[in-house]
NUZAVEX-504591 format. One record per residue: residue number from 1; chain; x, y, z of N, C-alpha, C in turn. Coordinates in steps of 0.001 Angstrom, whole numbers, plus 500000, padded with zeros to 6 digits. Layout:
! residues N
[doba NUM; "A"; [X; Y; Z]; [X; Y; Z]; [X; Y; Z]]
...
END
This chain:
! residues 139
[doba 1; "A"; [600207; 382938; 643948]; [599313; 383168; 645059]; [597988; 383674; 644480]]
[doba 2; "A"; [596947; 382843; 644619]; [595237; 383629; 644473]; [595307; 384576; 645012]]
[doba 3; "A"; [594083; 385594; 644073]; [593784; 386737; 644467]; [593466; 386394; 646307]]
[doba 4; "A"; [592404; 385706; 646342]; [591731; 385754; 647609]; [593004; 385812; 648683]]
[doba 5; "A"; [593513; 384347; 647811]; [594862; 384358; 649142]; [595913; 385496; 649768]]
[doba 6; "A"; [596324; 386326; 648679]; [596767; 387884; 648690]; [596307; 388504; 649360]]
[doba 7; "A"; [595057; 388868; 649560]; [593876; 389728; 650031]; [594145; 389174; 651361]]
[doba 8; "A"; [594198; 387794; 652033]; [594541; 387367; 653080]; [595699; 387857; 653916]]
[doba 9; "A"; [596774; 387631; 653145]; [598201; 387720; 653320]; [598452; 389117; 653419]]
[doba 10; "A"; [597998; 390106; 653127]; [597895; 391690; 652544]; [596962; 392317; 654368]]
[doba 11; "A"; [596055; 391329; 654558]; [595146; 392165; 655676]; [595992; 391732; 656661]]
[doba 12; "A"; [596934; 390516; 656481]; [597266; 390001; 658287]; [598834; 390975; 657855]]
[doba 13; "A"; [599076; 391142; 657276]; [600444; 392182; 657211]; [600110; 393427; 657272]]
[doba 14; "A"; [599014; 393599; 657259]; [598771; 395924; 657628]; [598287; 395079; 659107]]
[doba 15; "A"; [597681; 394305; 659635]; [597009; 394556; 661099]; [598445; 394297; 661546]]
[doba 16; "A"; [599541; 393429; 661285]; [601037; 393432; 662104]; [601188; 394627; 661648]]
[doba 17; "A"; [601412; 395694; 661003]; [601754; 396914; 660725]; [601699; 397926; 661821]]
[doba 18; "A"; [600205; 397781; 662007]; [599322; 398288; 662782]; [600003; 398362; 664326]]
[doba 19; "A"; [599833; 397193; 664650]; [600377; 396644; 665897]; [601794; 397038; 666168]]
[doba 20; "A"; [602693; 397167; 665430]; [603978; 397657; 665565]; [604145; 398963; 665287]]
[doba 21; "A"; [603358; 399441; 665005]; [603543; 400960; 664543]; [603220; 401837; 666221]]
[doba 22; "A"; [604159; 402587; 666536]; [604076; 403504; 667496]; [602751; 405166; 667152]]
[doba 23; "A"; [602530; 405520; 665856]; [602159; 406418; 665249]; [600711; 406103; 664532]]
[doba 24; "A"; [601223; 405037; 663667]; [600047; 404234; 662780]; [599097; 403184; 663523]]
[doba 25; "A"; [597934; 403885; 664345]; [597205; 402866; 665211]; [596159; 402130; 663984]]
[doba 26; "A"; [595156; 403427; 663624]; [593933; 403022; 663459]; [593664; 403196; 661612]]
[doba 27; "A"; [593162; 403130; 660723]; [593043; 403597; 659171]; [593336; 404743; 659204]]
[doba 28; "A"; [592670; 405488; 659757]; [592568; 407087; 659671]; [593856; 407768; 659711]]
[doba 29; "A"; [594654; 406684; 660769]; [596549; 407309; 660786]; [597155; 406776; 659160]]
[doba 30; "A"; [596616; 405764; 659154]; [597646; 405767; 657541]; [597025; 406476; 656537]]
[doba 31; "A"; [596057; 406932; 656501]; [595568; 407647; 655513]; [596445; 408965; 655380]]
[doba 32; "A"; [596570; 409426; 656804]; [596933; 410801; 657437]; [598768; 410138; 656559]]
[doba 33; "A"; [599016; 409301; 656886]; [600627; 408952; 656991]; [600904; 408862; 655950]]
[doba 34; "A"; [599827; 408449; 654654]; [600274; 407900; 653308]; [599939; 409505; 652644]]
[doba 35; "A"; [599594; 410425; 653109]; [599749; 411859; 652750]; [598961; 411805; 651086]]
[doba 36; "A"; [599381; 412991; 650228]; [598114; 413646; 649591]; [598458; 413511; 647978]]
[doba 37; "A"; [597375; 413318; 647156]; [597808; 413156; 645253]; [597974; 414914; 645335]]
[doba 38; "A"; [598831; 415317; 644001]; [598432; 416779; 644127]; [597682; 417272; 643937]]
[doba 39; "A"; [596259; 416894; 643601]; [594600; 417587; 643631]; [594247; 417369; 645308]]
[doba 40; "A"; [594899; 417277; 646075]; [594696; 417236; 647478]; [594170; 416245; 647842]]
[doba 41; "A"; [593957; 415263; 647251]; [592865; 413792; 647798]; [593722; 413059; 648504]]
[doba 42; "A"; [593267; 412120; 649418]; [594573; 411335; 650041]; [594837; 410396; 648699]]
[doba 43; "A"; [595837; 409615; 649585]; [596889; 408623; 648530]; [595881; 407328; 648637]]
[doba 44; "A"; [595866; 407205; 649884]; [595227; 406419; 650595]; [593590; 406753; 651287]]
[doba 45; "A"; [592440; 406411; 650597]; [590894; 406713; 651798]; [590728; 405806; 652933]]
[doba 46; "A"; [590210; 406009; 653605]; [589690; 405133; 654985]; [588713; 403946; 654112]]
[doba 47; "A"; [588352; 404242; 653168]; [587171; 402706; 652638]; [588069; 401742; 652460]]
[doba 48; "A"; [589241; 402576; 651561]; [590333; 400990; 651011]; [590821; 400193; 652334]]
[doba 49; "A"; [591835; 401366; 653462]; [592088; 400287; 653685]; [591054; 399401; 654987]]
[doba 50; "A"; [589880; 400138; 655094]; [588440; 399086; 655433]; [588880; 397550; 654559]]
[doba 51; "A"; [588577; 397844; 653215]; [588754; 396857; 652376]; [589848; 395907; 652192]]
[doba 52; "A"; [590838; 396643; 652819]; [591940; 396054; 652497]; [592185; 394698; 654214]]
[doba 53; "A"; [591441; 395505; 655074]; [591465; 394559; 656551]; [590675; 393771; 656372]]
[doba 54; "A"; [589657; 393871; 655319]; [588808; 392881; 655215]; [588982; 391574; 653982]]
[doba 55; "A"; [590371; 391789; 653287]; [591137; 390977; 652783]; [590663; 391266; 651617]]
[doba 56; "A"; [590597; 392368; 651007]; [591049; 392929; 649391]; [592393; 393417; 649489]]
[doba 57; "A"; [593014; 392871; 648043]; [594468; 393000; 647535]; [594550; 394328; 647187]]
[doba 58; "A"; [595601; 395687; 647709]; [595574; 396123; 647086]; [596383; 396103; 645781]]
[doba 59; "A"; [596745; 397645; 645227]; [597682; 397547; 643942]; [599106; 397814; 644508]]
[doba 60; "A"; [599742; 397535; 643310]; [601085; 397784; 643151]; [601428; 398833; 643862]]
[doba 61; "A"; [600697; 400113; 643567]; [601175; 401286; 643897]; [601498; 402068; 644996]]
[doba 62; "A"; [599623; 401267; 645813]; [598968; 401375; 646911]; [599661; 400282; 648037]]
[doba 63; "A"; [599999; 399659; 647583]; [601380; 398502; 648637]; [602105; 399471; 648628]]
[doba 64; "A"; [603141; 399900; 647681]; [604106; 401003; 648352]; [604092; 401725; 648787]]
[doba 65; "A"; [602488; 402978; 649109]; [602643; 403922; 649813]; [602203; 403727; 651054]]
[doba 66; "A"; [601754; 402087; 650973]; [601277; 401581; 652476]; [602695; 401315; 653087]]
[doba 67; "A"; [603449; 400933; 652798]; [604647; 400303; 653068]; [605454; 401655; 653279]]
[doba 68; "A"; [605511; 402544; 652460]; [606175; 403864; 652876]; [605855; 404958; 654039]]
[doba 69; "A"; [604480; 404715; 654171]; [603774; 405340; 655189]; [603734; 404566; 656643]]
[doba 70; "A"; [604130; 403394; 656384]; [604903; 402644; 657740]; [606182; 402782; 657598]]
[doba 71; "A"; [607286; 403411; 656617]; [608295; 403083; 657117]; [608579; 401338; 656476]]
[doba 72; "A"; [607659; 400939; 656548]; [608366; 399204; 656130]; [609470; 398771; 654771]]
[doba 73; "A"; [609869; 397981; 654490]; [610472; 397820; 653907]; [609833; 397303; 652513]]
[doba 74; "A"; [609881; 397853; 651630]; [608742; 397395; 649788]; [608483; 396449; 649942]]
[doba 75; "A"; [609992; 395734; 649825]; [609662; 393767; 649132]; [608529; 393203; 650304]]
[doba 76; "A"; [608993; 393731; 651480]; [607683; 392693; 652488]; [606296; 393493; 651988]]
[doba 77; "A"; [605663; 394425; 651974]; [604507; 394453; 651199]; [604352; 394040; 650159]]
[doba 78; "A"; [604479; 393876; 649077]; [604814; 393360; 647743]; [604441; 391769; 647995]]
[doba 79; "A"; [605089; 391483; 648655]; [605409; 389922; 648889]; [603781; 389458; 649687]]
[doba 80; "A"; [603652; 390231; 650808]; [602605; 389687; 651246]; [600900; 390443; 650391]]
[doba 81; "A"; [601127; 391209; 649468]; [600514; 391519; 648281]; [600163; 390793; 647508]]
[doba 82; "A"; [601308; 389670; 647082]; [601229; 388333; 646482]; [601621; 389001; 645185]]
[doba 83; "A"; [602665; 389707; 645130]; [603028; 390646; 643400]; [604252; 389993; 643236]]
[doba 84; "A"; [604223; 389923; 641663]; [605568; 388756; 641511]; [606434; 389564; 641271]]
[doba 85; "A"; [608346; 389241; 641062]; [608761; 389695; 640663]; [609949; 388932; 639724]]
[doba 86; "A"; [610063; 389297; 638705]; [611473; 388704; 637641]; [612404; 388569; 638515]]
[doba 87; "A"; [613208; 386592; 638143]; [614386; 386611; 638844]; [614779; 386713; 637533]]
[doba 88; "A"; [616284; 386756; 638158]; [617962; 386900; 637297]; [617724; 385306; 636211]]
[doba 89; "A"; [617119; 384231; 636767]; [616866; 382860; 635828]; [615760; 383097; 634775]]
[doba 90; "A"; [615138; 383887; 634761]; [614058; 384791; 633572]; [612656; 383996; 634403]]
[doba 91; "A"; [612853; 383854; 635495]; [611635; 382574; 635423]; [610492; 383775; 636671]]
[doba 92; "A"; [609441; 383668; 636707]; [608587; 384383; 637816]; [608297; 383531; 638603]]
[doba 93; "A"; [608504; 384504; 640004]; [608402; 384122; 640782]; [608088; 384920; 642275]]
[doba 94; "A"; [607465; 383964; 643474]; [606706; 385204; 644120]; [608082; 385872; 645168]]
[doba 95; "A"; [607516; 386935; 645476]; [608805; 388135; 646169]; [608692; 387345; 647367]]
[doba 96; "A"; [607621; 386590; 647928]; [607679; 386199; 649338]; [608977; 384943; 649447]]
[doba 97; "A"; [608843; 384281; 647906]; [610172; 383297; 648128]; [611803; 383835; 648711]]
[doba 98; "A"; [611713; 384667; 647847]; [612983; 385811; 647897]; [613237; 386344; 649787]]
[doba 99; "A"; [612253; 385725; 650638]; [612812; 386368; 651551]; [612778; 385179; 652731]]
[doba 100; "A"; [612569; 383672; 651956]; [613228; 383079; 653188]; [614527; 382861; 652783]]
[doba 101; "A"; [615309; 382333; 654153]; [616656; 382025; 654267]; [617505; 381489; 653261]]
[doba 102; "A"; [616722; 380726; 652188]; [617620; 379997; 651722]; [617794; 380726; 650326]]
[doba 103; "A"; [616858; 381659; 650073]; [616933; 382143; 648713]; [617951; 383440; 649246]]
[doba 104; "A"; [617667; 383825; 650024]; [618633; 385635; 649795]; [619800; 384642; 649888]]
[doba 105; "A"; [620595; 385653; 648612]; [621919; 385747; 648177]; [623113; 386491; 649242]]
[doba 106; "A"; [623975; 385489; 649375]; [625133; 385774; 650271]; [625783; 386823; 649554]]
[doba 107; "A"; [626695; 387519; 650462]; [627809; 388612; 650012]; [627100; 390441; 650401]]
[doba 108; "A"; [627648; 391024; 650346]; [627623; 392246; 650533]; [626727; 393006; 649544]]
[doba 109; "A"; [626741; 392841; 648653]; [626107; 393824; 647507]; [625621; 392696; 646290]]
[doba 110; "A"; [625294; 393626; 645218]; [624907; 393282; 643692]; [626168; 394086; 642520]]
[doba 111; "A"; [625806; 392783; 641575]; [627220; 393307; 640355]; [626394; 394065; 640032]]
[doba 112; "A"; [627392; 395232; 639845]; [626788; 396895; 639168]; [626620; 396428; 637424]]
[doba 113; "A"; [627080; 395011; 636975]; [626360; 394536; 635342]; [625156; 394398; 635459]]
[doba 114; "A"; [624961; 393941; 636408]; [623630; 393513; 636615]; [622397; 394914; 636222]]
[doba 115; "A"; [622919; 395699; 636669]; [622197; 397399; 636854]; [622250; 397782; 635529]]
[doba 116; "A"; [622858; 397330; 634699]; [622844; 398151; 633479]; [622048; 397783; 632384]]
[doba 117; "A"; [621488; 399147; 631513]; [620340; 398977; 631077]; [618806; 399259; 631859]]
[doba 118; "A"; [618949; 399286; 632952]; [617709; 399147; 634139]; [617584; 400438; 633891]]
[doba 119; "A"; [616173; 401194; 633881]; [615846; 402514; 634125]; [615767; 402622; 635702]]
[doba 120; "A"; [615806; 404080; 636167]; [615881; 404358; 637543]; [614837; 403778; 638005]]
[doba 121; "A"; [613975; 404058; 637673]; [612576; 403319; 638565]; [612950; 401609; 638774]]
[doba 122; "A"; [613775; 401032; 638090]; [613691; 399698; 637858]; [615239; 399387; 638743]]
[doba 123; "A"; [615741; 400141; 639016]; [617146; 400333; 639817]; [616765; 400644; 641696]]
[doba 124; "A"; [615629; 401898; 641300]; [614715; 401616; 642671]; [614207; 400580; 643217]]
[doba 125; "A"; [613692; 399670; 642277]; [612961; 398179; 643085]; [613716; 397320; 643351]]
[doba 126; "A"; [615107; 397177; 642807]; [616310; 396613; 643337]; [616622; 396765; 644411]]
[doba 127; "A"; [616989; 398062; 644828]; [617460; 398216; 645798]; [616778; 398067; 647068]]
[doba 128; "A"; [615320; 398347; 646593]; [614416; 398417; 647736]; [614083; 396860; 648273]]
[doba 129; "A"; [614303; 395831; 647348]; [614199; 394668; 647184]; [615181; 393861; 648253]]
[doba 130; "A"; [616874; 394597; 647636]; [618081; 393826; 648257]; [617260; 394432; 650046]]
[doba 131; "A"; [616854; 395878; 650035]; [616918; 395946; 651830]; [616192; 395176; 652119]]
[doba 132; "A"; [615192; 395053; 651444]; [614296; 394229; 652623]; [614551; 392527; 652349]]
[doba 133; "A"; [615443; 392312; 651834]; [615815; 390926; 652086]; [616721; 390772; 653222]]
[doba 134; "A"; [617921; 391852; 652910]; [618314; 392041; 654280]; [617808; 392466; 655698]]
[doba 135; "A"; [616882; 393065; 655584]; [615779; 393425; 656658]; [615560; 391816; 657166]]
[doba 136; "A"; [614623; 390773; 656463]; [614378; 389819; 656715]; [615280; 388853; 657461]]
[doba 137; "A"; [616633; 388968; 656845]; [617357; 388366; 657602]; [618300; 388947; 658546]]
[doba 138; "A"; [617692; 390111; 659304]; [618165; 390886; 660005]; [619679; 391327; 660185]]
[doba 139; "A"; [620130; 391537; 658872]; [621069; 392199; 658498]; [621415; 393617; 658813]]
END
């Protein structure tokens, strides 16, 4: 996915954010929602996500605390971020594939082989990954 196109995909997924959010109306609430670095600055300023409605991509980081500060589920920010992620076939590929129908993986869970070796942080994006695939398919 192009940058530009990301930046696209990234602004029409915070204004659905927006719109579904009971709490999170306007910038100023997610700023308030995505809470504070510990030098007290927000996580999030009112310019970015200006910038970000106006279809700049944000980062890695800044998708998740947008996504956490709604409540949403990672992989769908990520995905409509346009941020790739390693499949199990070694091959890259975008997170948005991973969440139509035909790619999420049937069955209940993941082989705990699979997990090993993974540092926690890297055990976190798994998991956060499997929900929101299941999220998607309203599991």
């Amino acid at each position: 996915m192009a940058n530009n196109e990301a930046g696209e995909a990234w602004a029409a997924w915070l204004r659905d954010q927006f719109d579904r959010s009971r709490t999170i109306r306007i910038p100023a609430d997610l700023v308030r929602a995505a809470g504070t670095k510990p030098n007290g600055r927000p996580v999030v300023d009112a310019s970015r996500v200006t910038g970000w409605l106006r279809g700049q991509r944000p980062s890695y980081e800044l998708a998740l605390a947008a996504a956490d500060a709604f409540s949403a589920p990672r992989v769908a920010a990520l995905a409509a971020a346009g941020y790739l992620l390693d499949t199990p076939s070694g091959t890259v590929e975008s997170a948005q594939q991973f969440l139509e129908p035909s790619r999420v993986p049937v069955g209940s869970g993941i082989d705990p082989e699979l997990l090993d070796g993974l540092d926690p942080a890297d055990v976190q994006r798994v998991e956060d990954f499997i929900r929101g695939m299941k999220a998607a398919r309203g599991d």
